[in-house]
mmCIF file of the N, C-alpha and C atoms, coordinates in Angstrom:
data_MODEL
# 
_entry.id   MODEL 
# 
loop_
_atom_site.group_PDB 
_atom_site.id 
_atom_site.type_symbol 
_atom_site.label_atom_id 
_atom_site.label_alt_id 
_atom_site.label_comp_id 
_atom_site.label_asym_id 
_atom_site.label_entity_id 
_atom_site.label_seq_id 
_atom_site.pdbx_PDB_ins_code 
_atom_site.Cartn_x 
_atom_site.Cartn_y 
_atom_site.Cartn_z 
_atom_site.occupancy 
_atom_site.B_iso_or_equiv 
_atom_site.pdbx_formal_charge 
_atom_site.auth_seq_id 
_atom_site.auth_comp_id 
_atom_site.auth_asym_id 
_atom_site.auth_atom_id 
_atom_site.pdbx_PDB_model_num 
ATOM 1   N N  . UNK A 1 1  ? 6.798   17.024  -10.520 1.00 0.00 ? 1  UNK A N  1 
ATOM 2   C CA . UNK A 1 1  ? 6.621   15.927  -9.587  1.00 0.00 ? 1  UNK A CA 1 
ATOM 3   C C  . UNK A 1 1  ? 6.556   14.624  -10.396 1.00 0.00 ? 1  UNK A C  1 
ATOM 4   N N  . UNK A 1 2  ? 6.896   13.534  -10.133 1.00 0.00 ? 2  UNK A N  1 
ATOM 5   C CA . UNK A 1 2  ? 7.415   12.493  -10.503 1.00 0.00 ? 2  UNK A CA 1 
ATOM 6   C C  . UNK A 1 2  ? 6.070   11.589  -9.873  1.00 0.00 ? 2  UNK A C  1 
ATOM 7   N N  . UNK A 1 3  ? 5.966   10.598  -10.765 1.00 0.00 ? 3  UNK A N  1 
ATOM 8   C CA . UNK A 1 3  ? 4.507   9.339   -10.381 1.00 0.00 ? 3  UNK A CA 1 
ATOM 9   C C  . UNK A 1 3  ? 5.067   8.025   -10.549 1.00 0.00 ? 3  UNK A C  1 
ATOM 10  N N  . UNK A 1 4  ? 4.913   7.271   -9.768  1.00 0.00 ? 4  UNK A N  1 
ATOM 11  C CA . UNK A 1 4  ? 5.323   5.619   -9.713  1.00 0.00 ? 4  UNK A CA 1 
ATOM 12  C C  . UNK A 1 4  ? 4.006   5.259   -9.588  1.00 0.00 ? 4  UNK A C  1 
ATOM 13  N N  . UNK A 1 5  ? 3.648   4.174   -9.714  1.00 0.00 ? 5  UNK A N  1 
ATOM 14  C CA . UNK A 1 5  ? 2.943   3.259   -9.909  1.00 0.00 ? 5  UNK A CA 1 
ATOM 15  C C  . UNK A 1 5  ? 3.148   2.113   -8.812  1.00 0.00 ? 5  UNK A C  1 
ATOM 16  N N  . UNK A 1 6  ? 2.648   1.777   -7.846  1.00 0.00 ? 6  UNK A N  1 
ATOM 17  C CA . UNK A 1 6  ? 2.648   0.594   -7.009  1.00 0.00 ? 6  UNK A CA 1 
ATOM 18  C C  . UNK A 1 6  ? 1.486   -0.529  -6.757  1.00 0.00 ? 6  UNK A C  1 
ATOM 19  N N  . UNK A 1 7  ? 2.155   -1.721  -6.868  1.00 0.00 ? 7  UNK A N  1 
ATOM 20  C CA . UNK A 1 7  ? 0.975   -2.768  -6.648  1.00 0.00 ? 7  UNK A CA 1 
ATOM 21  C C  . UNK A 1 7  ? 0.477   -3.121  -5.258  1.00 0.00 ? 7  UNK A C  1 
ATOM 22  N N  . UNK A 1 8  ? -0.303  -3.401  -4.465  1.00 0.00 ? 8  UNK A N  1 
ATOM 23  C CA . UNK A 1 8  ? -0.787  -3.602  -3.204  1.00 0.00 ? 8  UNK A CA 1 
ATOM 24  C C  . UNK A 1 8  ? -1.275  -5.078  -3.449  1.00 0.00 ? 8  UNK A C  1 
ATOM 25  N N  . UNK A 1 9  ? -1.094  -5.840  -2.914  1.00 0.00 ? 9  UNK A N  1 
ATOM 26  C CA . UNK A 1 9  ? -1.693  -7.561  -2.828  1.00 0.00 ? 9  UNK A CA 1 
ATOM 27  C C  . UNK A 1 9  ? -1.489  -8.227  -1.085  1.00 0.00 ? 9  UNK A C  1 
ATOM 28  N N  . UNK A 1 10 ? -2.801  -8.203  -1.016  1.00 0.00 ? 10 UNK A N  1 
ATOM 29  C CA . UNK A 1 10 ? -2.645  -8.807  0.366   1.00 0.00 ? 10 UNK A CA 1 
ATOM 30  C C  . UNK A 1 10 ? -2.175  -10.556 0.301   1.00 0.00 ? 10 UNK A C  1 
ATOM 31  N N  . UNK A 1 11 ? -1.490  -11.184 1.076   1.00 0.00 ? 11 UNK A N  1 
ATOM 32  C CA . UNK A 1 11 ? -0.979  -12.410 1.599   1.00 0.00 ? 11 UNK A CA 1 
ATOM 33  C C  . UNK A 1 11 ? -2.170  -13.408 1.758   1.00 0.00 ? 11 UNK A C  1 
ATOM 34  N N  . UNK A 1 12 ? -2.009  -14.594 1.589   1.00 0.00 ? 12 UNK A N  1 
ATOM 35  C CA . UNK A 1 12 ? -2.873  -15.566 1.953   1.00 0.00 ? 12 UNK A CA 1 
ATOM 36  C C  . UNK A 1 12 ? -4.529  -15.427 1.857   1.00 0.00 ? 12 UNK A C  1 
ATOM 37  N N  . UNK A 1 13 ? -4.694  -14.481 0.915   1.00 0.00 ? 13 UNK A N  1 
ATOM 38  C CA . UNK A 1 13 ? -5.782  -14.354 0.503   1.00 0.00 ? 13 UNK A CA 1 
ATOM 39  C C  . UNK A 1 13 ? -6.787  -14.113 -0.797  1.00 0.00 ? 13 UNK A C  1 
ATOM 40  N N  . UNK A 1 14 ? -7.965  -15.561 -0.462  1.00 0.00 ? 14 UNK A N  1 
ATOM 41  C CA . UNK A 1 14 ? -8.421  -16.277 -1.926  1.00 0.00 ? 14 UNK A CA 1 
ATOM 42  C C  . UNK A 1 14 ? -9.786  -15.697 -1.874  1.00 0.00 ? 14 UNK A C  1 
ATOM 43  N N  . UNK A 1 15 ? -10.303 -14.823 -3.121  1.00 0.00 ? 15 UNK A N  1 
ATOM 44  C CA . UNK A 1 15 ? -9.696  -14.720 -4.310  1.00 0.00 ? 15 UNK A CA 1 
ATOM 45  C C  . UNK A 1 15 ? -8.428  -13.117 -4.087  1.00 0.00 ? 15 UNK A C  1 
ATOM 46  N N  . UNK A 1 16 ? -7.547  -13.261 -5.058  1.00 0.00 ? 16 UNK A N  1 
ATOM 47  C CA . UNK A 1 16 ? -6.798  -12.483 -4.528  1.00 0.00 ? 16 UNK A CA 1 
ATOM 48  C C  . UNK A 1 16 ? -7.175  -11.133 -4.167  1.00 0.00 ? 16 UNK A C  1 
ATOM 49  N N  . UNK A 1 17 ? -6.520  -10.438 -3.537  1.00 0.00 ? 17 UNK A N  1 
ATOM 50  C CA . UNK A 1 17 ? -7.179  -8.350  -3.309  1.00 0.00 ? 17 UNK A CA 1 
ATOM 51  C C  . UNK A 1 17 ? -6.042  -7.810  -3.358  1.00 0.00 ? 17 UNK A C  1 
ATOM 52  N N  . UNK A 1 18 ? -6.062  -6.990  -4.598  1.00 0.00 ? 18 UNK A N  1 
ATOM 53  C CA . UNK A 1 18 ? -5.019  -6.476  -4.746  1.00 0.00 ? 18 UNK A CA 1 
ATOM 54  C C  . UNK A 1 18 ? -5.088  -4.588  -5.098  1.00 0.00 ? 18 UNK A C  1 
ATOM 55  N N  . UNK A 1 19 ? -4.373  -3.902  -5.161  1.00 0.00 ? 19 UNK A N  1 
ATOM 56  C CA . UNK A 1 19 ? -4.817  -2.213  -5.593  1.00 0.00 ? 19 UNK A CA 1 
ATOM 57  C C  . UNK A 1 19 ? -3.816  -2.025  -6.247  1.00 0.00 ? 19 UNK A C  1 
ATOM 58  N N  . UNK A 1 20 ? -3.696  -1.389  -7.239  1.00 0.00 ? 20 UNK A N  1 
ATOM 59  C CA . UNK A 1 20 ? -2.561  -0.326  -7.584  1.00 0.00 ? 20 UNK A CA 1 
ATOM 60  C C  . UNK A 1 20 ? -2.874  0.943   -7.306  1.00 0.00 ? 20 UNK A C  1 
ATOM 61  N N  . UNK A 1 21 ? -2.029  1.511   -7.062  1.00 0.00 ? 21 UNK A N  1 
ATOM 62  C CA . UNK A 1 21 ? -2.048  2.979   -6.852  1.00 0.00 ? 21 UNK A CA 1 
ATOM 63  C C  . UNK A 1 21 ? -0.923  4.054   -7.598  1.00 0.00 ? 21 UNK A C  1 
ATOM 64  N N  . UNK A 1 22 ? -1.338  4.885   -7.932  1.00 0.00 ? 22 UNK A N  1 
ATOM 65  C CA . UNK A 1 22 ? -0.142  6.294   -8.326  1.00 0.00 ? 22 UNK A CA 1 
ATOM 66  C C  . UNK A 1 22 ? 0.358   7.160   -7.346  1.00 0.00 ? 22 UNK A C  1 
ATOM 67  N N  . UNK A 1 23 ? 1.284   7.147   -7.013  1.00 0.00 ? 23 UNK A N  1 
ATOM 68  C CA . UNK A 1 23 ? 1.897   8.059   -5.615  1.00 0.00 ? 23 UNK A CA 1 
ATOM 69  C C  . UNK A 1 23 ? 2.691   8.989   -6.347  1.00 0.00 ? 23 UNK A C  1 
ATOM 70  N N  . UNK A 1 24 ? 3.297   9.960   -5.576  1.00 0.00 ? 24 UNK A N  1 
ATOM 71  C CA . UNK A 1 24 ? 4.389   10.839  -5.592  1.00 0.00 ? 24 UNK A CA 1 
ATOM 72  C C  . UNK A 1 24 ? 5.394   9.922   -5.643  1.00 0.00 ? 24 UNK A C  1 
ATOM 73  N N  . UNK A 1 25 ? 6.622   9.711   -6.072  1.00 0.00 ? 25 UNK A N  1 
ATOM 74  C CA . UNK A 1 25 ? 8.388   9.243   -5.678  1.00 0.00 ? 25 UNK A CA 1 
ATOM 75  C C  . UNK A 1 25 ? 8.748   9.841   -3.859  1.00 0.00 ? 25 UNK A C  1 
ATOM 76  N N  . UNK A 1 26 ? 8.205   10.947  -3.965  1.00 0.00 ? 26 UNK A N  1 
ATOM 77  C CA . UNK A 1 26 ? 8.808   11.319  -2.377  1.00 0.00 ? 26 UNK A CA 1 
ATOM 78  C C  . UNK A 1 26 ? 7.492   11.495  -1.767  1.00 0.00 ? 26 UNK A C  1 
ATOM 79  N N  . UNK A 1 27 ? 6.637   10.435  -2.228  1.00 0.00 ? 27 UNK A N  1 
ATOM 80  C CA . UNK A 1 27 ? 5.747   10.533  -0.777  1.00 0.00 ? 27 UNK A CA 1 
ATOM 81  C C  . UNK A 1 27 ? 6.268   9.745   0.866   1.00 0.00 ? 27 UNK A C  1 
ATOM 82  N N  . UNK A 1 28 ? 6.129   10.191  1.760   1.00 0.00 ? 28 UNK A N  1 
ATOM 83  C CA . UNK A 1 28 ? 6.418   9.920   2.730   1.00 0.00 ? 28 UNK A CA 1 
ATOM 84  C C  . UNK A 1 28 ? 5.425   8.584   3.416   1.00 0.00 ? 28 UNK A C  1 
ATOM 85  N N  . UNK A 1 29 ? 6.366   7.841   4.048   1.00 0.00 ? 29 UNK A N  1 
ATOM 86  C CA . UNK A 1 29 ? 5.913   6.352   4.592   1.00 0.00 ? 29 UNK A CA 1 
ATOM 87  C C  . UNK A 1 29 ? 4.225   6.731   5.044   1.00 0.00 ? 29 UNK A C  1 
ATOM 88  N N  . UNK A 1 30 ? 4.484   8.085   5.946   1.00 0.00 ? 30 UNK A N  1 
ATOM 89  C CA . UNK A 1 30 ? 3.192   8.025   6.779   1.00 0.00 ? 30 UNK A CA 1 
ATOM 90  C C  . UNK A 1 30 ? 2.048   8.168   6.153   1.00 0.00 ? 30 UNK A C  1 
ATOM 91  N N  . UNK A 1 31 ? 2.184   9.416   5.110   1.00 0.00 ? 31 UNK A N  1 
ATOM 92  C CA . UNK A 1 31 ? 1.522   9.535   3.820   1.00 0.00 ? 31 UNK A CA 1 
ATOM 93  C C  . UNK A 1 31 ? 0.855   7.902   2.636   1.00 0.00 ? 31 UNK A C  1 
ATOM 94  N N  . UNK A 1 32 ? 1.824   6.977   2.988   1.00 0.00 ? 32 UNK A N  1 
ATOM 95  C CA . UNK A 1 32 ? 1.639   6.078   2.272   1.00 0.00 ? 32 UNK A CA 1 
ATOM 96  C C  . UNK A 1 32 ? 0.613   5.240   3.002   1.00 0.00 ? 32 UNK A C  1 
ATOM 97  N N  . UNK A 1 33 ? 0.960   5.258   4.056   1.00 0.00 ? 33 UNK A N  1 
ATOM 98  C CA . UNK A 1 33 ? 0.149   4.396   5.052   1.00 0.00 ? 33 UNK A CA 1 
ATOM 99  C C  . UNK A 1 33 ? -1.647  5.136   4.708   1.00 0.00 ? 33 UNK A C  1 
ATOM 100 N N  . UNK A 1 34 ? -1.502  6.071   5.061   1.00 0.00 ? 34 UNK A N  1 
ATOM 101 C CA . UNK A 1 34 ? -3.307  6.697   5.056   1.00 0.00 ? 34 UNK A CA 1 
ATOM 102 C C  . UNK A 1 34 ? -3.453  6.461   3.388   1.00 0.00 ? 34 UNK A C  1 
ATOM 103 N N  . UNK A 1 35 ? -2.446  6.958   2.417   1.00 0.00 ? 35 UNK A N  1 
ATOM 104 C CA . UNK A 1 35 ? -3.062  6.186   1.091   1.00 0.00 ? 35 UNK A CA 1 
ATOM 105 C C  . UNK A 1 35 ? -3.583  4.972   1.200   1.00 0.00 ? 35 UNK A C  1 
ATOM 106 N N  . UNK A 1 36 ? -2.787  3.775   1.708   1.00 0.00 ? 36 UNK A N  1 
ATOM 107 C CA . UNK A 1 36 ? -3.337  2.573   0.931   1.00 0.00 ? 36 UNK A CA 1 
ATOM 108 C C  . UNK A 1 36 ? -5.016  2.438   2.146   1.00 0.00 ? 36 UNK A C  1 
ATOM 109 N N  . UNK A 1 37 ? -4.614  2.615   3.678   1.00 0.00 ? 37 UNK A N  1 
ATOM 110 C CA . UNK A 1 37 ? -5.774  2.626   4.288   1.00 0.00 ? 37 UNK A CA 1 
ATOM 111 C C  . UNK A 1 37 ? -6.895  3.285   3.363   1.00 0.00 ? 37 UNK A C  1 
ATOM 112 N N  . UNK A 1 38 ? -7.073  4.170   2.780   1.00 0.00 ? 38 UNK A N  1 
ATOM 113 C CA . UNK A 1 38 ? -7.781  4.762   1.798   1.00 0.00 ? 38 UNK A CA 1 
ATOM 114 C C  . UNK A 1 38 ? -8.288  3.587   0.690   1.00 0.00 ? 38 UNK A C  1 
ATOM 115 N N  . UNK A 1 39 ? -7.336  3.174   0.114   1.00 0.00 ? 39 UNK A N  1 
ATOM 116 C CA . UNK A 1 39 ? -7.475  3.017   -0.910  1.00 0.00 ? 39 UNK A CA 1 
ATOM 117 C C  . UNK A 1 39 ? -8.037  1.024   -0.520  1.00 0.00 ? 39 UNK A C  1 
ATOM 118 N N  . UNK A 1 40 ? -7.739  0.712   0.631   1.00 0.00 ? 40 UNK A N  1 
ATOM 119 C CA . UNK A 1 40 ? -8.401  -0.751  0.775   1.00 0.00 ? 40 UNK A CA 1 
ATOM 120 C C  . UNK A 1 40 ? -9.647  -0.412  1.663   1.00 0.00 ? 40 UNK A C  1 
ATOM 121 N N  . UNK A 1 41 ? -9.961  0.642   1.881   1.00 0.00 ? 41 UNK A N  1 
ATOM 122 C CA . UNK A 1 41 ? -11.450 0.511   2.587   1.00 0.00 ? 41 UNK A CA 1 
ATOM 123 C C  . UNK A 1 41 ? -11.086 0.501   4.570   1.00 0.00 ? 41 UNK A C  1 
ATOM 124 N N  . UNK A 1 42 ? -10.078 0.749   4.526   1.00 0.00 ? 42 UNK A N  1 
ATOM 125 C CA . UNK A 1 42 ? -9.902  0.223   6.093   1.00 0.00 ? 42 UNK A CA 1 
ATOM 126 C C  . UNK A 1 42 ? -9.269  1.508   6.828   1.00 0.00 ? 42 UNK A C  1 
ATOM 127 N N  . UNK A 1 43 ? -9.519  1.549   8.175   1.00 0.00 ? 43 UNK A N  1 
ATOM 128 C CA . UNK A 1 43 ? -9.956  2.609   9.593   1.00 0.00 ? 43 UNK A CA 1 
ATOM 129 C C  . UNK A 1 43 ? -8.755  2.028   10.647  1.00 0.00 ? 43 UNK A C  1 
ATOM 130 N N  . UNK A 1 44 ? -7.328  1.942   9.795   1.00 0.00 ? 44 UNK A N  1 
ATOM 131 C CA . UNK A 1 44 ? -6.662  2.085   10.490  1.00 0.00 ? 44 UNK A CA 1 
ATOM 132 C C  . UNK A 1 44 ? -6.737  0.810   12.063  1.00 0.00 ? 44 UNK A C  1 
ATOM 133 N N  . UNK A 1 45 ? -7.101  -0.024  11.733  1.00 0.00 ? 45 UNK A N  1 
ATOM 134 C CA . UNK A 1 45 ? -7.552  -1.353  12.899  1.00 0.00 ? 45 UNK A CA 1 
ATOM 135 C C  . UNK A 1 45 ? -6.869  -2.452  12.414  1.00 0.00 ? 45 UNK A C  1 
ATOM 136 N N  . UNK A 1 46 ? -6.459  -2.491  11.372  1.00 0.00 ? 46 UNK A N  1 
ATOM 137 C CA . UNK A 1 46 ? -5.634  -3.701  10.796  1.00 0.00 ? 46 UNK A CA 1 
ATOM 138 C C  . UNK A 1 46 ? -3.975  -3.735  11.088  1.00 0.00 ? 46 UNK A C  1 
ATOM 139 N N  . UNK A 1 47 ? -3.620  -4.893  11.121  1.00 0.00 ? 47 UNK A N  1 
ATOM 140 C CA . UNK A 1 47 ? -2.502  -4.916  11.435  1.00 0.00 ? 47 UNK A CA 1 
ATOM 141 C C  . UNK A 1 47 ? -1.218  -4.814  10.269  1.00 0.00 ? 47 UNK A C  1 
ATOM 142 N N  . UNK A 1 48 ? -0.794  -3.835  10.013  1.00 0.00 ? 48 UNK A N  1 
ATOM 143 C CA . UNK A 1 48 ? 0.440   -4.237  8.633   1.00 0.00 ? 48 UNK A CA 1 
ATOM 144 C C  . UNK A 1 48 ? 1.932   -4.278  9.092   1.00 0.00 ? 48 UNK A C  1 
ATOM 145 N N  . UNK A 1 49 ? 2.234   -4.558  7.049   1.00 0.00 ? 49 UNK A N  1 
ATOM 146 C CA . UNK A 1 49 ? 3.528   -4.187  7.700   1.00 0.00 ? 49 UNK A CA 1 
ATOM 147 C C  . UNK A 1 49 ? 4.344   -4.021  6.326   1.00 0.00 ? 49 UNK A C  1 
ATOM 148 N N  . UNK A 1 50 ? 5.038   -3.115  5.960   1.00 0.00 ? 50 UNK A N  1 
ATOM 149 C CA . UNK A 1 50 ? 5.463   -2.739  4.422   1.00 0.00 ? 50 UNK A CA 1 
ATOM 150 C C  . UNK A 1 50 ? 6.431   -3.442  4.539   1.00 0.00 ? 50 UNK A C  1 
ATOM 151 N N  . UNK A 1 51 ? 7.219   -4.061  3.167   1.00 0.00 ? 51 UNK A N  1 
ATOM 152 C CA . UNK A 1 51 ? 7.803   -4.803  2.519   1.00 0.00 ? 51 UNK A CA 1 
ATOM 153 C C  . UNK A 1 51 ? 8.568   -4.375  1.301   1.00 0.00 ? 51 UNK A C  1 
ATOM 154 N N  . UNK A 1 52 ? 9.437   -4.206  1.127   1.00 0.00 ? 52 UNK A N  1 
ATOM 155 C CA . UNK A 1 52 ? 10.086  -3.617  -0.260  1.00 0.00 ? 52 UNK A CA 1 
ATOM 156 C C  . UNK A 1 52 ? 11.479  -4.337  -1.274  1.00 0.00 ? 52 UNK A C  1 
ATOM 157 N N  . UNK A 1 53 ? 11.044  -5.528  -1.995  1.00 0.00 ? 53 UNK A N  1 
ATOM 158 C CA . UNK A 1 53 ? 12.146  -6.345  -2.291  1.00 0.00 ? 53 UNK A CA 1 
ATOM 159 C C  . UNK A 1 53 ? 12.275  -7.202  -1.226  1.00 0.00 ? 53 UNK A C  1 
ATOM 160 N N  . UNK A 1 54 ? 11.735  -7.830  -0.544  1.00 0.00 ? 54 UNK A N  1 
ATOM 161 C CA . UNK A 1 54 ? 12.280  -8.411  0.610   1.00 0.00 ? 54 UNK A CA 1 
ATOM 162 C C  . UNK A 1 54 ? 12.810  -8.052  1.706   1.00 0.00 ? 54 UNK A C  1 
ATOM 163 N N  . UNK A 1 55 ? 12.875  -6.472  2.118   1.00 0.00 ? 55 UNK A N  1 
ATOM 164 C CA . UNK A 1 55 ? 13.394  -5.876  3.260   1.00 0.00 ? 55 UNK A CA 1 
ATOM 165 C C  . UNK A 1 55 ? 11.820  -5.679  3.651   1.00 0.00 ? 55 UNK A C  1 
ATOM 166 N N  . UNK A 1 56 ? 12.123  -5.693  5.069   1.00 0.00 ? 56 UNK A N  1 
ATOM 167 C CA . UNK A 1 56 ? 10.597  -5.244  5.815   1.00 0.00 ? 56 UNK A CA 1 
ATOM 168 C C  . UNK A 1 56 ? 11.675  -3.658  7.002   1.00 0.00 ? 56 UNK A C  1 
# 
């Protein structure tokens, strides 16, 4: 199994909050979603929206 490394940085917000995390390569979107919810402290009530290079 294969590990990437990803940065998390929320928008418009001082001082910055940011996470990295280690995932799978073929983890799946939905999978990703309950990671980072995990990994920022949050119950699924927030509003997102993934971003990759400039594609949303």
């Amino acid at each position: 199994m294969s590990i990437i490394e990803i940065k998390v940085a929320l928008e418009y917000i001082e001082p910055a909050v940011t996470r990295t995390l280690q995932v799978p390569t073929d983890i799946r979107l939905d999978r990703l979603h309950l990671t980072l919810q995990a990994a920022m402290g949050w119950t699924s009530s927030h509003l997102y929206m993934f971003e990759a290079e400039g594609a949303t």
